[in-house]
MIGUSE-533983 format. One line per field, with one value per residue (C-alpha): x, y, z; residue in three letters; residue number from 1. Coordinates in nm, 4 decimals, m for minus. Layout:
BEGIN
xx (X / ...)
yy (Y / ...)
zz (Z / ...)
resn (ALA / ...)
resi (NUM / ...)
END
This chain:
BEGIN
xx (12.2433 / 11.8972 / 11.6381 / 11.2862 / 10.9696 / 10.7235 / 10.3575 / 10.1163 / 9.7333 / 9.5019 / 9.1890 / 8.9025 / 8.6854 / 8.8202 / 8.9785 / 9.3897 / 9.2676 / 9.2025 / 9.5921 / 9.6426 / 9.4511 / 9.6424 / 9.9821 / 9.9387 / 10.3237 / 10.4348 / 10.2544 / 10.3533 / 10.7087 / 10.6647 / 10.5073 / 10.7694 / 11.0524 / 10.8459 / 10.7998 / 11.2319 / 11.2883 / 11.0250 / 10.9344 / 10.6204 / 10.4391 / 10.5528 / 10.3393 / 10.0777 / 10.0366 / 10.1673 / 9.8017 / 9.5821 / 9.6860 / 9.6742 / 9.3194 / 9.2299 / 9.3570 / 9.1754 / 8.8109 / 8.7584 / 8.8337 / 8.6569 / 8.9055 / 8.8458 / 8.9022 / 8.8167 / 8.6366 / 8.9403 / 9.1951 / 8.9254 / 8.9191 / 9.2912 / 9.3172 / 9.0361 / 9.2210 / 9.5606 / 9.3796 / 9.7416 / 9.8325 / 9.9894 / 9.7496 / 9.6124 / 10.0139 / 10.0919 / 9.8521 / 9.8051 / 10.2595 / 10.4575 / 10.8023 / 10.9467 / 11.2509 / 11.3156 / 11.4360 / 11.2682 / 11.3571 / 11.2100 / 11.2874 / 11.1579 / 11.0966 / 11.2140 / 10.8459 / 10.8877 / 10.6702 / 10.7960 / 10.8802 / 10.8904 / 11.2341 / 11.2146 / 11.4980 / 11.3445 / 11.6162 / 11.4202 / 11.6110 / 11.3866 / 11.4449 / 11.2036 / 10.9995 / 11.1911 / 11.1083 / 10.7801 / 10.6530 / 10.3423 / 10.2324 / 9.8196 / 9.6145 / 9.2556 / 9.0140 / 8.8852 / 8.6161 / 8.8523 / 9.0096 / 9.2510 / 9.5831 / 9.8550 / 10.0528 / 10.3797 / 10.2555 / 10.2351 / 9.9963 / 9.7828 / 9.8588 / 9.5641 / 9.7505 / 9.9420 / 10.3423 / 10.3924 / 10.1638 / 10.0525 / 9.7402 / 9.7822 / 9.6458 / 9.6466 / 9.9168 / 10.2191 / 10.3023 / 10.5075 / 10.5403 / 10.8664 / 10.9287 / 10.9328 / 11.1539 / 10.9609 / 10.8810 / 11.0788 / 11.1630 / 11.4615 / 11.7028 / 11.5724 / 11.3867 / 11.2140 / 11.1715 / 11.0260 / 10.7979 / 10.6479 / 10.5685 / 10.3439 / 10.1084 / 10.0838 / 10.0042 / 9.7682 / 9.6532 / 9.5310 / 9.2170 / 9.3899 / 9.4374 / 9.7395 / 10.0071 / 9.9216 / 9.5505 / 9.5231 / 9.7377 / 9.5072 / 9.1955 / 9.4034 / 9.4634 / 9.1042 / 8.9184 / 9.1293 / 9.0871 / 9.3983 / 9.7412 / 9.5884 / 9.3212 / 9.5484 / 9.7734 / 9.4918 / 9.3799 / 9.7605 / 9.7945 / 9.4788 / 9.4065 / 9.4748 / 9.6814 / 9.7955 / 10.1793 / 10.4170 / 10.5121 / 10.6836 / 10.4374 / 10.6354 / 10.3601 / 10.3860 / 10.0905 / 10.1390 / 10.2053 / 10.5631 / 10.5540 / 10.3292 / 10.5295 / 10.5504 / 10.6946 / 10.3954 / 10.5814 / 10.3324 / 10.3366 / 9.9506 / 9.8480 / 10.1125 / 10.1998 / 10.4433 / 10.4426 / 10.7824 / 10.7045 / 11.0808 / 11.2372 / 11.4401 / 11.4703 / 11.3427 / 11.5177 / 11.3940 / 11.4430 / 11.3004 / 11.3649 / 11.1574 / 11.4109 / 11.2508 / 11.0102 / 11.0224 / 11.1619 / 11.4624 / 11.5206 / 11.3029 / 11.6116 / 11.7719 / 11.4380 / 11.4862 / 11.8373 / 11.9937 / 12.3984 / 12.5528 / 12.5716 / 12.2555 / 12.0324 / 12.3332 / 12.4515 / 12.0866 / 12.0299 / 12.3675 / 12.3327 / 11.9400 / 12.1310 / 12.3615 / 12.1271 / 11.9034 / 12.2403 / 12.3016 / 11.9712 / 11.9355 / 12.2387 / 12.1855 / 11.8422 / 11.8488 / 11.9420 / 11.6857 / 11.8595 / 11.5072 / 11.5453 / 11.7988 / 11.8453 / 11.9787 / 12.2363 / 12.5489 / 12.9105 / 12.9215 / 12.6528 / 12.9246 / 13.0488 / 12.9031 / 12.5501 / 12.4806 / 12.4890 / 12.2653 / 11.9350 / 11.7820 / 11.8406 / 11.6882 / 11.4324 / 11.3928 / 11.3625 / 11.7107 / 12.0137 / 12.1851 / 12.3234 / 12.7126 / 12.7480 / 13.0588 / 13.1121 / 12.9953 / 13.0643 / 13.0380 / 12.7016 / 12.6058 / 12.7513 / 12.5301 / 12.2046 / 12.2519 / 12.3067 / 11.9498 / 11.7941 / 11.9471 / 11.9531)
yy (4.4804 / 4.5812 / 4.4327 / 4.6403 / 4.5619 / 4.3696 / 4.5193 / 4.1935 / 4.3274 / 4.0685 / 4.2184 / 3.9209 / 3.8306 / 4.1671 / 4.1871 / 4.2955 / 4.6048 / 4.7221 / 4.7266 / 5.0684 / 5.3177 / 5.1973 / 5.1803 / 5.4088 / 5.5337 / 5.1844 / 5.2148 / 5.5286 / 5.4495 / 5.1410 / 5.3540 / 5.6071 / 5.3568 / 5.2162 / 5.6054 / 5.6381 / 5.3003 / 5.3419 / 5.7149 / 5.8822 / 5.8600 / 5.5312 / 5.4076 / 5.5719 / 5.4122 / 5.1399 / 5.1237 / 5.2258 / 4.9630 / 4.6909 / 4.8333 / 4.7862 / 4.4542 / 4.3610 / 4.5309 / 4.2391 / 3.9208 / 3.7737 / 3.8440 / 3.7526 / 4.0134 / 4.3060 / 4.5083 / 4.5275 / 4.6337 / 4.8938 / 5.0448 / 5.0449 / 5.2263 / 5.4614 / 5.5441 / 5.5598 / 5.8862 / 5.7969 / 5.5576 / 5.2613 / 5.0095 / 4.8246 / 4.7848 / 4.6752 / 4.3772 / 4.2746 / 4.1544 / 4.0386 / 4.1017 / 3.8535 / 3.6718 / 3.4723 / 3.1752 / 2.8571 / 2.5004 / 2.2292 / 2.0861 / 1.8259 / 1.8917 / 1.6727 / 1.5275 / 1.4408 / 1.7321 / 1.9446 / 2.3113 / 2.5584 / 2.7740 / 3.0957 / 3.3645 / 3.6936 / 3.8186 / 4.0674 / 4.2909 / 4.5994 / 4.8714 / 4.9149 / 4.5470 / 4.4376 / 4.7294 / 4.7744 / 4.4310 / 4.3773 / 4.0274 / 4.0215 / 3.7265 / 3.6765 / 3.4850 / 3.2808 / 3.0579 / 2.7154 / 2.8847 / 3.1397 / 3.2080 / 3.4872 / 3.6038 / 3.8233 / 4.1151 / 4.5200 / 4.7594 / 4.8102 / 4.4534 / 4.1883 / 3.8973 / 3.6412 / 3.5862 / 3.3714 / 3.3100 / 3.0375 / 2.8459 / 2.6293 / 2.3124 / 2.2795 / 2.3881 / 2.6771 / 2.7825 / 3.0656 / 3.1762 / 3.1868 / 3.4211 / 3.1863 / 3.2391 / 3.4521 / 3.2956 / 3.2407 / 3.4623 / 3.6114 / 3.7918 / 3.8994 / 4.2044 / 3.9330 / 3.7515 / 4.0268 / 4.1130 / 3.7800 / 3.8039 / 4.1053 / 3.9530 / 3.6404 / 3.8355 / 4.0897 / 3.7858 / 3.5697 / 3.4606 / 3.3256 / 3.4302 / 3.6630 / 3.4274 / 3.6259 / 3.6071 / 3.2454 / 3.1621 / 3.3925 / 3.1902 / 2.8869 / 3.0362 / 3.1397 / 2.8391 / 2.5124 / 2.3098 / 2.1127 / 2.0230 / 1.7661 / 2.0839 / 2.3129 / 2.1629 / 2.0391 / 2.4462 / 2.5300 / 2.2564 / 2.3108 / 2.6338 / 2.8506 / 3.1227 / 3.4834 / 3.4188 / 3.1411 / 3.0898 / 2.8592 / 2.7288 / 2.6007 / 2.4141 / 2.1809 / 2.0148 / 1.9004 / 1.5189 / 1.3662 / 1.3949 / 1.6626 / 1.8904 / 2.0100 / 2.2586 / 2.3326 / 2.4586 / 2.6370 / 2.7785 / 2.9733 / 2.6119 / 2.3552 / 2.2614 / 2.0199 / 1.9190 / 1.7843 / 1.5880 / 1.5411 / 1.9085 / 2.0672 / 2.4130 / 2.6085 / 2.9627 / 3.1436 / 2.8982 / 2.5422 / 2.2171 / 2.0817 / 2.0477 / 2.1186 / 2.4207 / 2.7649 / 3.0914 / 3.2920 / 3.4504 / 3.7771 / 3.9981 / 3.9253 / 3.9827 / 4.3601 / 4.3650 / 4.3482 / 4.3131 / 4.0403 / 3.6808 / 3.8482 / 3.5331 / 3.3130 / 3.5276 / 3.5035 / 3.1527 / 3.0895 / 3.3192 / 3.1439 / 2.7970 / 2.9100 / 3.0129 / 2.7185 / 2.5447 / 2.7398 / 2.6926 / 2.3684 / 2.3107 / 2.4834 / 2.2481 / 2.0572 / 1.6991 / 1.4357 / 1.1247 / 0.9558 / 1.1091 / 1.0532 / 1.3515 / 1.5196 / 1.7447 / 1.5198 / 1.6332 / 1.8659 / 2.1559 / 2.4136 / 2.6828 / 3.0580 / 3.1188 / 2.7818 / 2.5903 / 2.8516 / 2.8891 / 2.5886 / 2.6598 / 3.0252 / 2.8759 / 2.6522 / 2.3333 / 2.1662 / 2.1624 / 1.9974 / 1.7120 / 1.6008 / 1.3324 / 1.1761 / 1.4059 / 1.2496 / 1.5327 / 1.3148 / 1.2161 / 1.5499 / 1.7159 / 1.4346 / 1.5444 / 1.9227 / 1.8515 / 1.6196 / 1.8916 / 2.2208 / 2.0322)
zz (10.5824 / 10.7158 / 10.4901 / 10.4163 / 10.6136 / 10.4281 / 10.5105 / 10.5845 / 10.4819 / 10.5453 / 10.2877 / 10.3977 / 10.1015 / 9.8996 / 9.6237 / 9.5606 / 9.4421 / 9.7884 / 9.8271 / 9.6486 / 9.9157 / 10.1962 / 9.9559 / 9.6937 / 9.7660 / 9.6579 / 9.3801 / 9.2396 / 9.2928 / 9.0983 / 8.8230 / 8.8514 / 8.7837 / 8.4524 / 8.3286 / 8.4216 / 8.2043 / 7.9446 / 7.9742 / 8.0276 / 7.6645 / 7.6253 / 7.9188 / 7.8475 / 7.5024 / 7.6747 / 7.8690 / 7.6418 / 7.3776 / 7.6917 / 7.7772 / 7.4006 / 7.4625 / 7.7452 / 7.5762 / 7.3666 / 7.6056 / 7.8685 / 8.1104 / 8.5065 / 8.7613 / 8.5038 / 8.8056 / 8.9984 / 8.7174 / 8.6541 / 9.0088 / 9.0582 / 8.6943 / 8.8349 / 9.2107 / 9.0785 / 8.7831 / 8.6006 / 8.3090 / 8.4073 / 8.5817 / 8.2635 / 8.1579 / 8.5001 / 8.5056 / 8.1684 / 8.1625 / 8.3672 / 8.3757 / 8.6363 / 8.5982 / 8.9548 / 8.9795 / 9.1832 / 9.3304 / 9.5087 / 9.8038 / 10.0756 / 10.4590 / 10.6959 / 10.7250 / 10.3207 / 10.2285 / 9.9121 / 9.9652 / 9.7226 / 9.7544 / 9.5566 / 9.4733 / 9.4145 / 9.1661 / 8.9833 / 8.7480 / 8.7812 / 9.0167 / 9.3015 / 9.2650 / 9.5552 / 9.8210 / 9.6842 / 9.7945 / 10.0447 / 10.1696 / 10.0748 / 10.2565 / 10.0984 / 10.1266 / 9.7996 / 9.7306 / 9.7461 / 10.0895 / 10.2395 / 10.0150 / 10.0906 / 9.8260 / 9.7590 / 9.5365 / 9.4853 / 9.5640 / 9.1966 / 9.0608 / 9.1057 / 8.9341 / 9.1212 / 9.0624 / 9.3857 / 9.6645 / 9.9505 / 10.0060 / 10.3648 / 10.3410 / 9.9412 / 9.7453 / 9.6952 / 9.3294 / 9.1654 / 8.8063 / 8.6357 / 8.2777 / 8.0089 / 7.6467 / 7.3734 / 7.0680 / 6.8163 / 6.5077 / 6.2537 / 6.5449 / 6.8172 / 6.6736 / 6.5163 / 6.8107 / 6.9865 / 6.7084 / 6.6673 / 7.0252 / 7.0393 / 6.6809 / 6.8668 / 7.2127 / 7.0257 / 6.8748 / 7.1613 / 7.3395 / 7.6492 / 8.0103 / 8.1031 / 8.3094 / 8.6573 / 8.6309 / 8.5492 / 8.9226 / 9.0215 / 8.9685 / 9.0961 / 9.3914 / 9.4276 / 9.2987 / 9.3013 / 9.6434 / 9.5804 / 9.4345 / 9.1464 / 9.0747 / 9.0482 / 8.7803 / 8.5858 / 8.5708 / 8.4765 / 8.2558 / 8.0360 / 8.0190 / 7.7108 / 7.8056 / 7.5885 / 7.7117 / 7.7115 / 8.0909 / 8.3608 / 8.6385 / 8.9620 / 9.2014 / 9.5265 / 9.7528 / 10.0953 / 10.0563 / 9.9120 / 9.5239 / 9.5018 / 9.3005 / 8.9007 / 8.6655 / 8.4181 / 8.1010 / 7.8861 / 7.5745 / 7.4503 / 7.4514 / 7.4551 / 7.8106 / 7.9513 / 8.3056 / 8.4820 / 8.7610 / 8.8567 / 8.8055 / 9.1200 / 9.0165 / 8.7175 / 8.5900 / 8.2247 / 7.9937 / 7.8561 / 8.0140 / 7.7764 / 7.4610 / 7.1488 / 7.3227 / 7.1000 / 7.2128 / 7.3005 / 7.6725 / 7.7040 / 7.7650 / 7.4548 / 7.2547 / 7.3757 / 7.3314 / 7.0358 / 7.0716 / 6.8726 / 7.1056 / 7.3670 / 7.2998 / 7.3968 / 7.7123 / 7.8255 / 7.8302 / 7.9713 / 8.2838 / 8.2777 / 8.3497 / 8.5912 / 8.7844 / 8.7887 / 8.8942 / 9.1848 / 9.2701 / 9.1761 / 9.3990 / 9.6806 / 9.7877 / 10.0895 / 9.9979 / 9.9426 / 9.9319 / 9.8093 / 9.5016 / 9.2080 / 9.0951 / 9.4875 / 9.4820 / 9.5748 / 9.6946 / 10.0293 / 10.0487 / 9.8960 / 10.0629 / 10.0017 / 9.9660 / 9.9117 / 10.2334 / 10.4116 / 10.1733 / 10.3204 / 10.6647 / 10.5907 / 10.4935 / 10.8237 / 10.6223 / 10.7470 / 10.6474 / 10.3465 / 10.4221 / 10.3746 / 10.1242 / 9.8896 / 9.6056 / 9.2903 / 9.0053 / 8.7331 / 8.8201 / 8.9021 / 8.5778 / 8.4083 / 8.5772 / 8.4840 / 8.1548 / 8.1511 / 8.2842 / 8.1368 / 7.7581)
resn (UNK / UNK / UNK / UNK / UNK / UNK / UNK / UNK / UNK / UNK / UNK / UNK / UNK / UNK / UNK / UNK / UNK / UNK / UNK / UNK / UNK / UNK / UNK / UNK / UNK / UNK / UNK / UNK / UNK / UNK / UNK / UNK / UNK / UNK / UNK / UNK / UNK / UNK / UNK / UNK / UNK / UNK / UNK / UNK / UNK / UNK / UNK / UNK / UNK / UNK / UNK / UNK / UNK / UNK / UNK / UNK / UNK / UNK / UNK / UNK / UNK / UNK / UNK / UNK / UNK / UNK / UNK / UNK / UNK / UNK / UNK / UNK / UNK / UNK / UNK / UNK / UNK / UNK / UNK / UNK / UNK / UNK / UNK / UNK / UNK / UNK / UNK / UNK / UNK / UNK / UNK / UNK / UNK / UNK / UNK / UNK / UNK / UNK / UNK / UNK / UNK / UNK / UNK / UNK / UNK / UNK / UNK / UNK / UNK / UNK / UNK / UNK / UNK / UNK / UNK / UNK / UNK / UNK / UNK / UNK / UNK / UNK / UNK / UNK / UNK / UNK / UNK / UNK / UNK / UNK / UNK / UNK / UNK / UNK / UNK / UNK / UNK / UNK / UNK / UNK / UNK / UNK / UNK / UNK / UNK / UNK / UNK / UNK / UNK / UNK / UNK / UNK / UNK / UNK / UNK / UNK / UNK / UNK / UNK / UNK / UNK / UNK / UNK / UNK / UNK / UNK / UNK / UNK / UNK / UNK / UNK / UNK / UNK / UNK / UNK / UNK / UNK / UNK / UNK / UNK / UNK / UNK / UNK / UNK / UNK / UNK / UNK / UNK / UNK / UNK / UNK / UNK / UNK / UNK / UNK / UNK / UNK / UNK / UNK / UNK / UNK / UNK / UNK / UNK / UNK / UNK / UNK / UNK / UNK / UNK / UNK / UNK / UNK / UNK / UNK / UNK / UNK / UNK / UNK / UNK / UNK / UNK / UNK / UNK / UNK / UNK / UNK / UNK / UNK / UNK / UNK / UNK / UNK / UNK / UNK / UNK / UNK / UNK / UNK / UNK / UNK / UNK / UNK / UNK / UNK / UNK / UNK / UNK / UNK / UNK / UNK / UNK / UNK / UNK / UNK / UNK / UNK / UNK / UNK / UNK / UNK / UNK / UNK / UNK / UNK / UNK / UNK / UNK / UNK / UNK / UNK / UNK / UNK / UNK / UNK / UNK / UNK / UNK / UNK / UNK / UNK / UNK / UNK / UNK / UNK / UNK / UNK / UNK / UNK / UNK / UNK / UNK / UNK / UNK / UNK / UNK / UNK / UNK / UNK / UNK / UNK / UNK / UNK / UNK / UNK / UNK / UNK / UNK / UNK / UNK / UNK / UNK / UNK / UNK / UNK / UNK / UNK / UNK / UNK / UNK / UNK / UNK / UNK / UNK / UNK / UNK / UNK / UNK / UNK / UNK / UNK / UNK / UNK / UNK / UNK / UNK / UNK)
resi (1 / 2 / 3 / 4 / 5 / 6 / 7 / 8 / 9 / 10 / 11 / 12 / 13 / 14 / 15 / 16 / 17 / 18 / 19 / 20 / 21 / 22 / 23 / 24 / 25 / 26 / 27 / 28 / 29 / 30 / 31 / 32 / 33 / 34 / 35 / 36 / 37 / 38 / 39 / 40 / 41 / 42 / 43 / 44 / 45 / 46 / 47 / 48 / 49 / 50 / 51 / 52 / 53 / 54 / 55 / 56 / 57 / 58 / 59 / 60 / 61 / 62 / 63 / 64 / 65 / 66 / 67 / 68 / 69 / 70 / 71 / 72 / 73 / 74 / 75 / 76 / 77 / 78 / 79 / 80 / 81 / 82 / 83 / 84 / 85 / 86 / 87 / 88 / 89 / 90 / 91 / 92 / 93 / 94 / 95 / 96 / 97 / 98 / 99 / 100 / 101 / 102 / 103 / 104 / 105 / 106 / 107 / 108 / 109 / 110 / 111 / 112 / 113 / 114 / 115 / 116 / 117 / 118 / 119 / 120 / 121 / 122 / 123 / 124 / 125 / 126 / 127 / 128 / 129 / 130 / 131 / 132 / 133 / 134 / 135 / 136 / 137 / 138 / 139 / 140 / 141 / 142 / 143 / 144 / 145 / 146 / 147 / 148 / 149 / 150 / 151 / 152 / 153 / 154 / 155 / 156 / 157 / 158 / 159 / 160 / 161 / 162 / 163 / 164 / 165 / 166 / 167 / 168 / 169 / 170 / 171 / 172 / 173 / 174 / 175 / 176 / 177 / 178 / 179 / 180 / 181 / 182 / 183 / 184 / 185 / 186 / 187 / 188 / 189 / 190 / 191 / 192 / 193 / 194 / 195 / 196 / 197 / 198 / 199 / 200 / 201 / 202 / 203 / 204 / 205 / 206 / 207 / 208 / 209 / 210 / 211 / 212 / 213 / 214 / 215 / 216 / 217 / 218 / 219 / 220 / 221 / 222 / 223 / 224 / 225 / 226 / 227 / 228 / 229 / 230 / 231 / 232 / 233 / 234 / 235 / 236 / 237 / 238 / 239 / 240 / 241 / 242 / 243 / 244 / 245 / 246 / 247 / 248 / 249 / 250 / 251 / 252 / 253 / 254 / 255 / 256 / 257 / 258 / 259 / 260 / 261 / 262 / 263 / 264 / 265 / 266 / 267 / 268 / 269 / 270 / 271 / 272 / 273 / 274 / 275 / 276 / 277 / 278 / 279 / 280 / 281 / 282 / 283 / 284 / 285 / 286 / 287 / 288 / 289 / 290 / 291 / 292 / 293 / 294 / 295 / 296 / 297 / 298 / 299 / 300 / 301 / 302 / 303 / 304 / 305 / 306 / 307 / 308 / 309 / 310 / 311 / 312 / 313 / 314 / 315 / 316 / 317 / 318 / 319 / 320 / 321 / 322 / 323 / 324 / 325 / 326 / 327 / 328 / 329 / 330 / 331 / 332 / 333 / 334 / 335 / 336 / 337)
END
């Protein structure tokens, strides 16, 4: 299978909403597939109640929402930026030089996201970063800054309610409700201001947000690494975690998975957070083995699509040891509790 070219724009000291002119196909394609899911009237109250939203906050990078809403002369933009519909999946790994990596599976549920990607470099005030984004969105899901850090954001549970109408509903008061930064704009400003790893999970740590969310982040030196679990202003950081999906590690965190909050079949909530576990197992299992740490992967590298994500990602290979499944059912239960 051929995979799609990923356009590299390198936009200086500019912001992301110079991506649209140059893209503006990507962009309506990406529009296109939220009008086919959500219809046409629904996105365009969709924006205007987002833009509402956004009128009374001091929200960074206002200007460049603004512009892209302006060039694309379609509802859609102010929706686009202000949620973030991401699931992914990430892990953590360590090079052969004992520097974390960040692994990321892309495994978006929403048509388009994929071939719509562009790779954006800029330049911010704490340095160069490049990021993975789309033409029209000035928020940061996952991105690179060489030298200080690499972090990515993960969809976090909803809050909690009766059902998952409920669930839902409680969602949007306490979104309509908040004073905090959107998920994608506060990595944003990390990205653009913090000069290191320490920085940057101070900044994801403390900072009030509108949106419960899942912060993956790693520095350059051996330990740097975190899962930042926030709620609008609760936040947990794991120092140990290997891999992070849509749901808590942190047991006693509110919410149920954002897919069963729209759905409502009997048992969603439960099919959700199962199929969030198994794939932080996969992915939890399929990082290059640090024998440093207790919490490896043990037994053989597997067989499938396991053995190879490593080397794809030029990081080494994982390496053979004795297969230990009790031990390794234990850790999986510590960290999916």
């Amino acid at each position: 299978m051929q995979l799609p070219v990923i356009p590299f724009v390198d936009l200086g000291p500019f912001g992301l909403d110079g991506l649209l002119p140059a893209h503006a196909q990507r962009y309506e394609r990406l529009r296109a597939e939220a009008c086919r899911d959500l219809t046409p009237a629904v996105v365009a109250f969709g924006d205007r109640v987002a833009r509402l939203w956004a009128a009374g906050r001091d929200l960074p990078y206002r200007d460049e929402i603004t512009a892209v809403a302006r060039g694309a002369g379609r509802p859609g933009a102010w929706l686009m930026n202000l949620n973030y519909e991401f699931g992914c999946t990430c892990g953590i790994a360590t090079a052969p030089d004992g520097a974390p990596v960040l692994l990321r599976a892309l495994d978006w549920g929403r048509r388009g996201v994929g071939a719509t990607i562009v790779a954006a470099r800029r330049e911010g005030r704490a340095g160069p970063w490049t990021a993975l984004t789309w033409p029209g969105f000035v928020g940061i899901v996952q991105g690179l800054a060489p030298g200080r850090f690499a972090a990515a954001i993960n969809q976090a549970p909803r809050g909690s309610g009766p059902g998952a109408a409920g669930a839902w509903a409680g969602a949007q008061w306490r979104l309509w409700r908040a004073r905090g930064l959107p998920p994608a704009l506060l990595l944003r400003r990390v990205f653009d201001l913090c000069p290191d790893f320490t920085a940057a999970r101070r900044m994801l740590a403390e900072t009030p947000l509108a949106a419960p969310a899942i912060f993956t982040l790693v520095g350059t030196r051996p330990g740097e690494t975190a899962v930042v679990e926030r709620t609008e202003r609760r936040a947990v950081v794991q120092e140990d975690a290997v891999a992070v999906s849509n749901h808590w590690l942190t047991a006693g965190f509110p919410g149920a998975p954002r897919a069963a909050a729209r759905r409502r079949e009997p048992g969603a909530a439960g099919r959700d957070a199962g199929q969030a576990r198994r794939r932080h197992q996969r992915l939890r299992l399929a990082r290059p083995a640090d024998p440093q740490r207790d919490d490896a992967p043990v037994g053989p590298a597997g067989a499938g699509d396991r053995a190879p994500l490593g080397a794809r990602l030029g990081r080494g290979r994982p390496r053979d040891r004795p297969a230990r499944p009790d031990r390794d059912l234990k850790t999986i239960r510590r960290e999916t509790r």
